[in-house]
C-alpha positions in Angstrom: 0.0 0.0 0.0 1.0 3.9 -0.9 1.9 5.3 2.6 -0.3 8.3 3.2 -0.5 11.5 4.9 -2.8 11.7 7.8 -5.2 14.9 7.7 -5.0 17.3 10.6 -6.9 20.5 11.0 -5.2 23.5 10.8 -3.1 24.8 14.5 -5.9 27.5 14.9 -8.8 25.8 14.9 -10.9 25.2 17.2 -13.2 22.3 18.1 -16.1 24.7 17.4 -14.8 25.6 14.3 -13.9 21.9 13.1 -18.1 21.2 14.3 -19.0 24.7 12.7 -17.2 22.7 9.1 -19.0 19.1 9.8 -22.2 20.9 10.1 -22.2 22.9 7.2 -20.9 19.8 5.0 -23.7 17.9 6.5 -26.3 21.1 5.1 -24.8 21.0 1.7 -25.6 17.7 1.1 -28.1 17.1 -1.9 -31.0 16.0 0.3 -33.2 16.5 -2.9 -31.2 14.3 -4.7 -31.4 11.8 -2.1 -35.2 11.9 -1.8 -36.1 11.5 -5.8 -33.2 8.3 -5.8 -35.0 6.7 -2.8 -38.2 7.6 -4.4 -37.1 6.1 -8.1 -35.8 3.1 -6.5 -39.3 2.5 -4.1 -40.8 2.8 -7.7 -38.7 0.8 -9.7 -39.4 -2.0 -7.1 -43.2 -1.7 -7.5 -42.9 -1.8 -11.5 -40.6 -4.9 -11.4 -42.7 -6.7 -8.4 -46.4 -5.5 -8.3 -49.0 -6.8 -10.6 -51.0 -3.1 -10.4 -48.1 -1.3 -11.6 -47.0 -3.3 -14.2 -51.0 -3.0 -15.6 -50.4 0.8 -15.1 -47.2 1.2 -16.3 -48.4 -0.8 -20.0 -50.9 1.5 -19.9 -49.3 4.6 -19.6 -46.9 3.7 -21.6 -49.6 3.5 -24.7 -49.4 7.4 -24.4 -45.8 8.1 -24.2 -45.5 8.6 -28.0 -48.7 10.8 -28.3 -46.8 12.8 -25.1 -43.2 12.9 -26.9 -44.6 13.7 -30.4 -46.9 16.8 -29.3 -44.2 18.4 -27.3 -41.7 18.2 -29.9 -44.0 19.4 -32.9 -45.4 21.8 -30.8 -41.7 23.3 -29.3 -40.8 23.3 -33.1 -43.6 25.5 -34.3 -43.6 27.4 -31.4 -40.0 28.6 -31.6 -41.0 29.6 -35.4 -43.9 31.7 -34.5 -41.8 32.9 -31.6 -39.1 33.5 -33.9 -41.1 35.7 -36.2 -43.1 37.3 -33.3 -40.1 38.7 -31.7 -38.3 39.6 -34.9 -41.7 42.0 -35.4 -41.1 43.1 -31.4 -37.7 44.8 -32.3 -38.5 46.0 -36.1 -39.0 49.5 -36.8 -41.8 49.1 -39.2 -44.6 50.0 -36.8 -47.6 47.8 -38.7 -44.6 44.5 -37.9 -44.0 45.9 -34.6 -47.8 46.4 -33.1 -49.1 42.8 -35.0 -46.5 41.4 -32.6 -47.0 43.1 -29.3 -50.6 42.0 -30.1 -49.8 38.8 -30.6 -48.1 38.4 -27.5 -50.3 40.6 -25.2 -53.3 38.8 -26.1 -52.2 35.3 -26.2 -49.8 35.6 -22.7 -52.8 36.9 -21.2 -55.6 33.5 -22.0 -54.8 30.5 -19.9 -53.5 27.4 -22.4 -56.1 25.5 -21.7 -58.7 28.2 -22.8 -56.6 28.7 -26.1 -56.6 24.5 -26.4 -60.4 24.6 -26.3 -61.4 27.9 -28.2 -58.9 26.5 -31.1 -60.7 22.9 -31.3 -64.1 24.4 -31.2 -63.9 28.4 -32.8 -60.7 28.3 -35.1 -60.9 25.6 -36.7 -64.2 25.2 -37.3 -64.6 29.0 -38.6 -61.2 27.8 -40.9 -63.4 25.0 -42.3 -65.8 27.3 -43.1 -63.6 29.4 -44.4 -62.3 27.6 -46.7 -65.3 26.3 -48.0 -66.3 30.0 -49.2 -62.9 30.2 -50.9 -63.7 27.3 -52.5 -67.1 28.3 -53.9 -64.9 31.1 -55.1 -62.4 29.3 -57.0 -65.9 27.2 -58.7 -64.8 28.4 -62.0 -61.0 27.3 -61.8 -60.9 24.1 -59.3 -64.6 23.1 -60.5 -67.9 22.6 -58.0 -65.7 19.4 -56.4 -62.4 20.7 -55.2 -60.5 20.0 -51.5 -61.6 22.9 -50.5 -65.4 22.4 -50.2 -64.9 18.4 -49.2 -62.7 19.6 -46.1 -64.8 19.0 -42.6 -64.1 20.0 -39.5 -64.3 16.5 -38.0 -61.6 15.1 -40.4 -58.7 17.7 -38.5 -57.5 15.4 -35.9 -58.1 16.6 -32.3 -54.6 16.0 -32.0 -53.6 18.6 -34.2 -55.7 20.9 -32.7 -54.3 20.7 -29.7 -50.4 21.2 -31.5 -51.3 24.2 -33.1 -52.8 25.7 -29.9 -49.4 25.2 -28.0 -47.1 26.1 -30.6 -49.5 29.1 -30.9 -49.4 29.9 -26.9 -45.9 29.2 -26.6 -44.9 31.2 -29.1 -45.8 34.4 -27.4 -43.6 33.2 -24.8 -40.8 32.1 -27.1 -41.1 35.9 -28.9 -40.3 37.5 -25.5 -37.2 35.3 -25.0 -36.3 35.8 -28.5 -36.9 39.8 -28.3 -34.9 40.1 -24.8 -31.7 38.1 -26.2 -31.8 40.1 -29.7 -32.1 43.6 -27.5 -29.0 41.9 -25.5 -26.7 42.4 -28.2 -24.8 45.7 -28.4 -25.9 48.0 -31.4 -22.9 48.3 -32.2 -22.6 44.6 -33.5 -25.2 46.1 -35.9 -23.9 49.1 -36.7 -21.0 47.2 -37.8 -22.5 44.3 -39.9 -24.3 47.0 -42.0 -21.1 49.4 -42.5 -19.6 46.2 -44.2 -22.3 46.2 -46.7 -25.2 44.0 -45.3 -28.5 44.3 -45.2 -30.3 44.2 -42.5 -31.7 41.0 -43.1 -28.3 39.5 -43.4 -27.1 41.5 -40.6 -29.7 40.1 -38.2 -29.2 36.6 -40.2 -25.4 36.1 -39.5 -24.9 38.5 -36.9 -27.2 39.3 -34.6 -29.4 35.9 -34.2 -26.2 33.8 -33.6 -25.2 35.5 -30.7 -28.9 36.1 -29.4 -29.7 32.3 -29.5 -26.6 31.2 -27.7 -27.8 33.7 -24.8 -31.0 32.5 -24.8 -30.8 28.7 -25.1 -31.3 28.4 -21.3 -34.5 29.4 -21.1 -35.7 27.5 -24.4 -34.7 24.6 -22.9 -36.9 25.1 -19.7 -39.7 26.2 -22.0 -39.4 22.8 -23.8 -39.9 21.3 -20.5 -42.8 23.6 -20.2 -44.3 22.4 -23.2 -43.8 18.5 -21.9 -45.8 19.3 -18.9 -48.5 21.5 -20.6 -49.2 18.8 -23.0 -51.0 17.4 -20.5 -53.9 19.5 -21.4 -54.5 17.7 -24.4 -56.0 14.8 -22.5 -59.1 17.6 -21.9 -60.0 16.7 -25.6 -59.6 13.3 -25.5 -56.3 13.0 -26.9 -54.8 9.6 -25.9 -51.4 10.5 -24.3 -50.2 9.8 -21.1 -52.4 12.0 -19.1 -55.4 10.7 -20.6 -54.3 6.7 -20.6 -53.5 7.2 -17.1 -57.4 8.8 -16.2 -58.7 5.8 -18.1 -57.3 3.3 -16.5 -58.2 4.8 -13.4 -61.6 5.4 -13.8 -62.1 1.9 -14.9 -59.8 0.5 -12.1 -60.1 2.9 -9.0 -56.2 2.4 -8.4 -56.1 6.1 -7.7 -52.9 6.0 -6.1 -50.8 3.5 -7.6 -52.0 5.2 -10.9 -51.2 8.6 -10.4 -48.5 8.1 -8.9 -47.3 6.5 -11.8 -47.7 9.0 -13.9 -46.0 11.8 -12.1 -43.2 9.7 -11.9 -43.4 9.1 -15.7 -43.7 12.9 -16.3 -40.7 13.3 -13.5 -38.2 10.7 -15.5 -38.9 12.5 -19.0 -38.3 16.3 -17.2 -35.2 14.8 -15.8 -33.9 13.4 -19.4 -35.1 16.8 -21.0 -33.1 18.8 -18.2 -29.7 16.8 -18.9 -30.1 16.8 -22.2 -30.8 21.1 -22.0 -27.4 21.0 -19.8 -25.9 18.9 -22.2 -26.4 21.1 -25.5 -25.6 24.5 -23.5 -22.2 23.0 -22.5 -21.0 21.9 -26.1 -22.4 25.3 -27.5 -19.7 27.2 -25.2 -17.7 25.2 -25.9 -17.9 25.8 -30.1 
């Protein structure tokens, strides 16, 4: 064996002091951490060894690809409307400008799952309609048969209803985040790019969003674990994701407990990936 070095405290301290040290390396410990592991593991025993969880498990797990697949279209067209939105918050054309701060006023200010329900049952039906007066319109070019009269409101899946409503909702957000890391940036940076020549377009392009998005990739990460939670609300329209599997089975069932608490434990796990992933991606970006 390597001989080693025994540890002594330093000469000037005291036994209060050395006690003072044990007690605040006692409080720093990640008691949190502790508690969700003991938690997982109490779970993980139930799923391996009790017939009811297993049953719940399978059948939450029905709706993990409904939950995964709303959350990620729904992030991507959120950041897109969010992108737009809060390039219109910082543009000087003032029509741009005040569509924008509309947008985001109005839509910050509804509760999501008011927005999930007035888009299934307003929007979309009023869009069918819509559309089937434009395509009475276009009679004389697309003929009295066209897609555009056929369409009914119950062939739009309530599914997609509910993707559009979140990426609409969470783009209002996203346009805040996006407007605060553009405004971030230095004028100068753009004061620069256009004495070389660009546009503003390309200015903002290769200059200005770059910078902005690597300032405000924290926060879209949390809003993408946001959206995993809010998608939820889908199960209020009878979408069949987690949520809605797991309110099914208990209805039918009565396993209140060992139901629900399946789920939030589901929900907990996929938060938890999402998080380390978020962590991941923001450390290789400052990295680049």
């Amino acid at each position: 064996m390597y001989p080693t070095t025994p540890v002594t405290p330093p000469a000037n301290e005291t036994p209060e002091t050395a006690q003072g040290r044990a007690v605040d390396r006692i409080a720093a410990l990640p008691y949190w951490l502790i508690f969700l592991l003991l938690l997982g593991a109490f779970l993980i025993y139930q799923f391996s060894t009790n017939e009811t969880y297993v049953a719940v498990l399978g059948r939450i797990a029905n709706g993990i690809g409904v939950t995964v697949f709303v959350t990620l279209v729904a992030y991507f067209f959120a950041i897109v409307f969010g992108l737009i939105a809060g390039l219109g918050r910082v543009s000087k054309n003032i029509v741009a400008q005040n569509l924008a701060t509309l947008y985001v006023q109005v839509v910050r200010g509804i509760p999501i799952l008011v927005q999930l329900l007035y888009w299934a049952f307003v929007i979309v039906p009023l869009g069918v309609e819509a559309s089937k007066a434009f395509g009475v319109f276009l009679i004389p070019v697309l003929g009295d048969k066209n897609v555009l009269m056929n369409v009914q409101s119950r062939d739009i899946d309530f599914m997609w209803r509910c993707i559009i409503a979140l990426a609409f909702a969470y783009g209002a957000f996203e346009a805040e985040t996006f407007r605060a890391g553009i405004e971030s940036i230095g004028k100068g940076q753009m004061e620069a790019a256009r004495s070389l020549g660009m546009s503003y377009p390309q200015a903002m392009t290769f200059v200005i969003l770059p910078q902005a998005i690597r300032r405000v990739l924290p926060p879209l990460g949390n809003d993408l674990i946001s959206m995993l939670k809010d998608s939820s609300l889908v199960s209020a329209l009878g979408v069949r994701d987690m949520t809605q599997e797991a309110r099914l089975y208990a209805a039918a069932s009565f396993k209140y407990i060992e139901t629900f608490s399946s789920l939030a434990f589901m929900y907990l796990s996929l938060t938890l990936v999402l998080s380390a992933a978020t962590r991941w991606i923001e450390t290789r970006w400052k990295q680049q």
